[in-house]
C-alpha positions as CSV (number, residue, x, y, z in Angstrom):
1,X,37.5,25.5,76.7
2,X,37.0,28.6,75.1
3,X,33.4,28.7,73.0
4,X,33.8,31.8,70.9
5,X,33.8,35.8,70.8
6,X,31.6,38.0,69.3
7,X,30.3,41.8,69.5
8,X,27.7,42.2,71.6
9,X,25.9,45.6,72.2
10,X,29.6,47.1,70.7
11,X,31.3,45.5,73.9
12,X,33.8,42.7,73.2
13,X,32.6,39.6,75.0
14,X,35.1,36.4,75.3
15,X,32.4,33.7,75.9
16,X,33.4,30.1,78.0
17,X,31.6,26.9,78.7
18,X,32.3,24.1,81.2
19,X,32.6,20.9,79.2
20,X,29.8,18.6,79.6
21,X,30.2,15.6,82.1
22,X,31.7,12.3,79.9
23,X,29.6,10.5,82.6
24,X,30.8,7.9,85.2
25,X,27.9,4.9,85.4
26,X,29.7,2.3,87.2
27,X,28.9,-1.4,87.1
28,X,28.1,-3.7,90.5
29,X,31.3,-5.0,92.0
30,X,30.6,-9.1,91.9
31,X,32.6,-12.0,92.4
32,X,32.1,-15.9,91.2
33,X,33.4,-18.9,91.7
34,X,33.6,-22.0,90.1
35,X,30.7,-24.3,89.3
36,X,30.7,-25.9,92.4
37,X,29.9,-23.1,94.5
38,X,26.8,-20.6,94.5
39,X,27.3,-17.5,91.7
40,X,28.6,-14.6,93.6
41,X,26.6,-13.7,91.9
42,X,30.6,29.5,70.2
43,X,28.5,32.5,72.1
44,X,26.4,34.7,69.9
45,X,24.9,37.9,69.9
46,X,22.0,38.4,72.1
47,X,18.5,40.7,70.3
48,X,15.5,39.3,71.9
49,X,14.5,35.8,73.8
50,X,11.1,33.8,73.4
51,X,9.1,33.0,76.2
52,X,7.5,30.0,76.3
53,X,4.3,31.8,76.6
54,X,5.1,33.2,73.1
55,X,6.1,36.8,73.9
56,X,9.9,37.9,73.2
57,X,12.2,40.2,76.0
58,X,14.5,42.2,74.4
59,X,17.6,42.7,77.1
60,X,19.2,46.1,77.3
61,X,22.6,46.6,78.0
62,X,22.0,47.1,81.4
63,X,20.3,43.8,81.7
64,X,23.2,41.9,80.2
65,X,26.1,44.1,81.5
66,X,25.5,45.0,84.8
67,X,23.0,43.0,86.4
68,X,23.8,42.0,90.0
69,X,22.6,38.3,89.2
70,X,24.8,38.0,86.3
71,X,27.6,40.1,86.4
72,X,30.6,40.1,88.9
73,X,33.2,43.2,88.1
74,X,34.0,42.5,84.2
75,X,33.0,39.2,83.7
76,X,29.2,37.9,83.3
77,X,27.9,34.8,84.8
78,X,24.7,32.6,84.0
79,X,21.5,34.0,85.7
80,X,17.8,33.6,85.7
81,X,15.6,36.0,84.6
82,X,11.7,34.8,85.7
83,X,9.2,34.9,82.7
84,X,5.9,36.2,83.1
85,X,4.2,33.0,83.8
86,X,2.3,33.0,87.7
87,X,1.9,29.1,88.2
88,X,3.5,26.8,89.9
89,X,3.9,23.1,89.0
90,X,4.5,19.8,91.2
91,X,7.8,17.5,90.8
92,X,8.0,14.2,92.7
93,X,11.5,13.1,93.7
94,X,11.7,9.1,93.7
95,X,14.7,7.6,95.2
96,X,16.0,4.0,97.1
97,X,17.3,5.1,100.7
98,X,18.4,2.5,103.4
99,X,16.4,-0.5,101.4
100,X,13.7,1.3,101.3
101,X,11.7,3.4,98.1
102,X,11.4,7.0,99.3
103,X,9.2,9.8,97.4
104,X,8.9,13.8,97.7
105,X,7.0,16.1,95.8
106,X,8.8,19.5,95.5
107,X,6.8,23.0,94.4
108,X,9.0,25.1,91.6
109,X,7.6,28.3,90.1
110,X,6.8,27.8,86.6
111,X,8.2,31.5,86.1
112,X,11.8,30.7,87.2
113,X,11.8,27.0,86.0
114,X,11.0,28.8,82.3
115,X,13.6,31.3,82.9
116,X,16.6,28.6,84.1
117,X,15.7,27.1,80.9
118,X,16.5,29.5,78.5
119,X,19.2,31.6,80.3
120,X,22.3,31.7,78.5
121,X,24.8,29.6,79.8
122,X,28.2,30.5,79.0
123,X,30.1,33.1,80.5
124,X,31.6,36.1,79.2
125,X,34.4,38.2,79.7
126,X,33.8,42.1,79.1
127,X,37.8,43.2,79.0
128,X,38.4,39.6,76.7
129,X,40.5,37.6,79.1
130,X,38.8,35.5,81.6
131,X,39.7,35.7,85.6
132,X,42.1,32.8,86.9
133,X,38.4,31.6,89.2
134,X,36.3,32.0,86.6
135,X,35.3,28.5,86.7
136,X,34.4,28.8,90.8
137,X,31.9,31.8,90.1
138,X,30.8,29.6,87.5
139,X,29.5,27.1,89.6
140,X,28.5,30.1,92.0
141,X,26.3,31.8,89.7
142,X,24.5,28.2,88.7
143,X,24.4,27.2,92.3
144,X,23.6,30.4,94.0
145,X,21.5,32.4,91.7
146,X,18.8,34.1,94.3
147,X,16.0,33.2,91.8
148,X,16.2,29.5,93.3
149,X,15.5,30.3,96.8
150,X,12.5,29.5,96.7
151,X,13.0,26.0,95.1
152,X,15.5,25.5,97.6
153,X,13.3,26.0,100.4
154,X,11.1,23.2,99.1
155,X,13.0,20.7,98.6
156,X,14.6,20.7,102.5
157,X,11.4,21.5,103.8
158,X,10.3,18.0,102.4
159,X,13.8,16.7,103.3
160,X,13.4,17.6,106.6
161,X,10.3,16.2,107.3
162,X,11.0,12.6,105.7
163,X,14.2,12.7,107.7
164,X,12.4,13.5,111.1
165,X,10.2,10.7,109.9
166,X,12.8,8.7,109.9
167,X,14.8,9.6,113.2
168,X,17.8,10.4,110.8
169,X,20.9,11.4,112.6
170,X,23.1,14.3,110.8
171,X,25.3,11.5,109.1
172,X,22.2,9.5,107.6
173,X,20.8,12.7,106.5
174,X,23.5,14.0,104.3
175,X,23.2,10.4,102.9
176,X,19.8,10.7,102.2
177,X,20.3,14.1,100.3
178,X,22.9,12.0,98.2
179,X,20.9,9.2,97.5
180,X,18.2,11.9,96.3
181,X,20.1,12.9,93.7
182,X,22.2,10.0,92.9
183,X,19.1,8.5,91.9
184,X,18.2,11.4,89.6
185,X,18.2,9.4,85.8
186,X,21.6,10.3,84.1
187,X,21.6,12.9,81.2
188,X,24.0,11.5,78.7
189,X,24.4,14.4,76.5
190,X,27.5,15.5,76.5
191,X,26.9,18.9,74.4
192,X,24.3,20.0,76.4
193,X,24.4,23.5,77.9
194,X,24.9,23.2,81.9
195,X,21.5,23.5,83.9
196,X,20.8,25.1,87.3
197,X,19.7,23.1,90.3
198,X,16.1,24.1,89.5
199,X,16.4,22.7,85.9
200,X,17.5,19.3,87.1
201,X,14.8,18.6,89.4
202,X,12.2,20.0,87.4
203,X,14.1,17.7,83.8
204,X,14.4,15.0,86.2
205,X,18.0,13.9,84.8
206,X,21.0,15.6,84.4
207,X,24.6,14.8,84.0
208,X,28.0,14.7,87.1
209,X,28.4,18.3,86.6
210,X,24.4,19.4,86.9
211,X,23.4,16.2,89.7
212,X,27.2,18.1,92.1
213,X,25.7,21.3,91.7
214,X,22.3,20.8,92.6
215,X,23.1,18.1,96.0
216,X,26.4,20.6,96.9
217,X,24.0,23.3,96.7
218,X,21.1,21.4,98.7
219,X,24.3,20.2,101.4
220,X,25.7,23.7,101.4
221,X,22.2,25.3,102.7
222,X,21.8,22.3,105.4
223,X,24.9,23.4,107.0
224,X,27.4,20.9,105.8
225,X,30.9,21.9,104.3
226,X,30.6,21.2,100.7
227,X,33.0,21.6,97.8
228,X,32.9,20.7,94.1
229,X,35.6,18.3,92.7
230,X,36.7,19.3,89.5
231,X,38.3,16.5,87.1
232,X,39.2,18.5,84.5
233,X,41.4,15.9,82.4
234,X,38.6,13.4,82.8
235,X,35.9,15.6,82.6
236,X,33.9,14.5,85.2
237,X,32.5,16.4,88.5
238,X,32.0,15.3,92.1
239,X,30.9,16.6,95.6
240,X,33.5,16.7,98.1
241,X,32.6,17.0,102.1
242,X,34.5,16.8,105.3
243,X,35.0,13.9,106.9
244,X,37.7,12.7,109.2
245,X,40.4,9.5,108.1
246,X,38.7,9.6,104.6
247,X,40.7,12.3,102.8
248,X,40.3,11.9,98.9
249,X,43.9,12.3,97.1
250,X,45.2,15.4,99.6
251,X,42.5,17.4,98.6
252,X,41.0,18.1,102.1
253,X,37.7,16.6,100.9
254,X,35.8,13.2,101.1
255,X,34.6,12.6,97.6
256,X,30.8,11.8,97.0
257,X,29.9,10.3,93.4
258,X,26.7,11.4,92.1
259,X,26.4,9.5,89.3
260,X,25.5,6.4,90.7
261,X,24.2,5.2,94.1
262,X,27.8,5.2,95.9
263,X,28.2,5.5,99.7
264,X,29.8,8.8,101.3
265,X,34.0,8.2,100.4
266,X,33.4,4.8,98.7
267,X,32.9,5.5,94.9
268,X,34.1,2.1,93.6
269,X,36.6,3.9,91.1
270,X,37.6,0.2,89.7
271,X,34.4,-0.3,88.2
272,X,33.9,3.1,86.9
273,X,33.2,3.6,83.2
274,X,35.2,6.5,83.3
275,X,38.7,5.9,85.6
276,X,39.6,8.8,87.7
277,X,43.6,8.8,88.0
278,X,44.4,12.6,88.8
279,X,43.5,14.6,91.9
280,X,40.8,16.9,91.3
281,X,40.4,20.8,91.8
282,X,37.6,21.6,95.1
283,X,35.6,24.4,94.9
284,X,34.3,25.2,98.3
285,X,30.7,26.5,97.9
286,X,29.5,26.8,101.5
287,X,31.5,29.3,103.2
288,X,31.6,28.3,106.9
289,X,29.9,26.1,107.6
290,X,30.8,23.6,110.2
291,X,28.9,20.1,109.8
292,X,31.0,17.3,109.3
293,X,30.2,13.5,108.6
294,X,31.3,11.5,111.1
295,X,30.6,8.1,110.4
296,X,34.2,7.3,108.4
297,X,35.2,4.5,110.4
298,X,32.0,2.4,109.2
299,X,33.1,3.6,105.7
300,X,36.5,2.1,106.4
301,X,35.2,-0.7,108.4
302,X,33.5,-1.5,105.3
303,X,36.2,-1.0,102.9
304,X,38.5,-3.1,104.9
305,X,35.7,-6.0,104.3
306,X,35.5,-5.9,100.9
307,X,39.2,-6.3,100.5
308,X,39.5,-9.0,102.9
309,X,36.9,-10.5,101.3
310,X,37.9,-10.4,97.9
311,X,41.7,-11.3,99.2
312,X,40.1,-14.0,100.5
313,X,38.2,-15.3,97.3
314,X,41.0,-15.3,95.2
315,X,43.4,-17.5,97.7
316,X,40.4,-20.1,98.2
317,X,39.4,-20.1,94.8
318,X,42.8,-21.6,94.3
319,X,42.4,-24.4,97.2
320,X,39.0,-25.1,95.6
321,X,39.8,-26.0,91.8
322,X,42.1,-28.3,93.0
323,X,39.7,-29.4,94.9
324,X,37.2,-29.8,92.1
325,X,39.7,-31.5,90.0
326,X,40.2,-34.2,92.7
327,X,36.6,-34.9,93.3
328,X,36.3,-35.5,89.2
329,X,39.6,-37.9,89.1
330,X,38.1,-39.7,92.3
331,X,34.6,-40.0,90.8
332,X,36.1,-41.3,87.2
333,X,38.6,-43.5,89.6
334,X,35.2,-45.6,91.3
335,X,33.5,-45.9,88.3
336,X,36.0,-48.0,86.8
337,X,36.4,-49.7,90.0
338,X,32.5,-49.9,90.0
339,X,33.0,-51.5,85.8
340,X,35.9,-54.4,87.6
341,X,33.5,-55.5,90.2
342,X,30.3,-56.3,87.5
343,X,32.9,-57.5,84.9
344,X,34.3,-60.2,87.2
345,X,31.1,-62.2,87.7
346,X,31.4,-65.5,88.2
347,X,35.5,-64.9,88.7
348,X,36.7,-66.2,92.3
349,X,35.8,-65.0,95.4
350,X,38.8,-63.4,96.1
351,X,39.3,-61.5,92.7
352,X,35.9,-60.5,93.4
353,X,36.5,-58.9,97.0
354,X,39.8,-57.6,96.2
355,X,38.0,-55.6,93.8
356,X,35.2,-54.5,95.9
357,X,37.5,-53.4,98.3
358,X,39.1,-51.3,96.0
359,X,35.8,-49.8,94.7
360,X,34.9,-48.8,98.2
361,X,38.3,-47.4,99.6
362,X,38.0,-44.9,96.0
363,X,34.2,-44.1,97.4
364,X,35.4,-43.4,100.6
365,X,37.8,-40.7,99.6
366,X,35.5,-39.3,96.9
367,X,33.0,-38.7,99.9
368,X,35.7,-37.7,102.0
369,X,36.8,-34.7,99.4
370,X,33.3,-34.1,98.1
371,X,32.7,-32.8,102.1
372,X,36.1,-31.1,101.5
373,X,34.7,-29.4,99.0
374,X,31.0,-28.5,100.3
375,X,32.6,-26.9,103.6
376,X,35.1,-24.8,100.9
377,X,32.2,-23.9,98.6
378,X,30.6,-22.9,101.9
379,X,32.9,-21.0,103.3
380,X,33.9,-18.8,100.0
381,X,30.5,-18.3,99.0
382,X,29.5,-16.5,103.0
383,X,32.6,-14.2,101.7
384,X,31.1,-13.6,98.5
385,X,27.7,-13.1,100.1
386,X,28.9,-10.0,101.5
387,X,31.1,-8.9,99.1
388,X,28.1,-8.5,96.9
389,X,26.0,-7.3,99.7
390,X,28.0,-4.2,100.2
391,X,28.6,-3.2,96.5
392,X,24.7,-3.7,96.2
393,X,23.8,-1.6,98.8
394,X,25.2,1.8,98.1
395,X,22.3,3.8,99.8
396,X,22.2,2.0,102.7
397,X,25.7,2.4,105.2
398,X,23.9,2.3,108.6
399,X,22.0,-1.1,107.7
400,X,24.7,-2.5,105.8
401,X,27.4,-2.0,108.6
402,X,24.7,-3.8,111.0
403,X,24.4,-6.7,108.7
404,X,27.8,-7.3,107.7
405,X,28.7,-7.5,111.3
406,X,26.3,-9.7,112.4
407,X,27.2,-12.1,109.3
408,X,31.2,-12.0,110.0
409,X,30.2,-13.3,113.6
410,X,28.3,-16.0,111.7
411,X,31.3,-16.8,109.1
412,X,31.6,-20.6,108.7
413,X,35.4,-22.0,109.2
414,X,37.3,-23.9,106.6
């Protein structure tokens, strides 16, 4: 949307901000059943800027005109200017990868995490219309501004390590970069300016649009093809990658959700807070590079479970009640069978036999259903185990694909 004009330096400057994320927390996936079974379960002019160290900067025009960080022809883009400051501080990283609690501590220079901090955000237009891609160099600026290099190279180095660590394949790595930052907390301030990679490690939250940026950007520099998915009417970001068989709405891209732990292509868009129902706008951001994931058809694999088992759930749930019902007739029908017997004490033999009879033909077929409904309960409930094992485990493909094939070979029959 357009954030204001103004005068700046006697240079008219149309000034734009991407909207803040509306944020897309989802909820677990999970199925019940009935009692009888288990629970499934506006820009403005620009004089001086105020260190945190307490000094001020006054930018020339150069510096806000015509820098190469900032300005691209006639339109000027976010960009970090360092302060003074020479330290360096530690961040630690904690995430949940395959089951497991993972931890990294990153370096970032005090100097460049001050100067992300109070860059200016919004961009500007020097001729007062804005170029058709402004909102790709956009991103660009935020994601490639030289000033994070550095950072950057922190961050994989400690990536890399705790993947060789664990004998990660290229698939399972990517994965592990997303579960990084889908564990980041979620910023949910909407009006917030955008931050730079740098600024959400180094906050430790951030919203769709900042947590995209910073694992395109850390995707991007590992080689992977990476793009941005813009949802402009629902105002909400994603990371797109290549992957084969899992094309998200003709865009050429496999979406990631970073808001939420979420598998690679499996964002469980039913449960979303916010429902995505347009196709979204990619923005490539790594060039050429080549790396693909290739482990779609356990994505699909496990897809294809879910809905069978949740097809499955609803039919049986059906066959169940009645079920139920039956076993609660039956057990009403013997105890009054079991009330005729005691009442007719003393009666004749034969009234009293006839009786008995009757009493334990009714407790017969209330056994007879209740193990109806045991092997039911048992057989919808293994369905629902894995259901719920699946939606639970978002971080966690390779595992999950071994366990819920090992449990379908253990399904019990109706």
């Amino acid at each position: 949307m357009y954030n204001g004009a103004g005068s700046l330096f006697y240079i008219l400057l149309l000034g734009m901000v991407l909207p803040s994320c509306a944020g897309r927390t989802s909820e677990t996936d999970s199925l019940q059943t009935t009692s009888t079974a288990s629970e499934f379960s506006s820009a403005q002019p620009i004089t001086s800027r105020e260190l945190s160290d307490g000094t001020s900067v006054k930018p020339s025009d150069k510096d806000l005109i015509t820098s190469d960080s900032i300005s691209r022809d006639s339109t000027i883009y976010p960009g970090i200017m360092p302060s003074s400051k020479k330290r360096s501080s530690r961040f630690d990283i904690g995430f949940e990868f395959e089951d497991t609690k993972q931890k990294i501590s990153v370096t970032i220079s005090d100097a460049v995490l001050d100067g992300a901090r109070r860059a200016v955000k919004d961009a500007f237009s020097k001729t007062g219309e804005m170029p058709d891609d402004w909102e790709e160099q956009y991103d660009l600026a935020l994601i490639d501004d030289p000033a994070q290099d550095s950072f950057y190279k922190s961050v994989l180095e400690k990536t890399r390590l705790l993947g060789k660590k664990l004998n990660l394949d290229e698939n399972r790595y990517l994965e592990m970069l997303g579960a990084l930052v889908q564990h980041i907390p979620y910023d949910s301030q909407s009006e917030r300016d955008a931050r730079f990679p740098v600024e959400t490690v180094g906050d430790n939250k951030g919203d769709c649009d900042d947590r995209s940026r910073l694992l395109a950007a850390l995707l991007s520099r590992e080689g992977y093809a990476a793009a941005l998915l813009h949802f402009d009417k629902e105002n909400h970001m994603a990371v797109g990658i290549k992957a084969d068989g899992l094309e998200y709405r003709g865009t050429g891209w496999t979406i990631i959700e970073t808001t939420s732990p979420s598998m690679v292509g499996f964002p469980f868009e039913e449960n979303a807070l916010v429902k995505l129902s347009t196709t979204p706008v990619a923005v490539s951001v790594s060039g050429s590079n080549t790396k693909v994931f290739t482990a779609a058809d356990d994505i699909i694999f496990l897809k294809k479970t879910m809905d069978d088992m949740k097809k499955e759930r609803q039919k049986v749930s059906l066959s169940l009640e009645k079920i139920n019902r039956s076993v609660e007739q039956k057990k009403q029908e013997s105890s009054r069978y079991a009330a005729d017997v005691k009442n007719l004490k003393g009666h004749p033999a034969s009234e009293v036999n006839k009786a008995i009879d009757a009493y334990n033909l009714s407790v017969r077929e209330f056994n007879t259903l209740v193990v109806k409904q045991k092997t039911l309960a048992e057989y919808l409930n293994a369905r629902i185990e894995i259901f719920n094992y699946i939606s639970r485990h978002q971080s966690s493909r390779y595992p999950t694909v071994k366990w819920v094939r090992s449990r379908l070979e253990k399904l019990p029959k109706k």
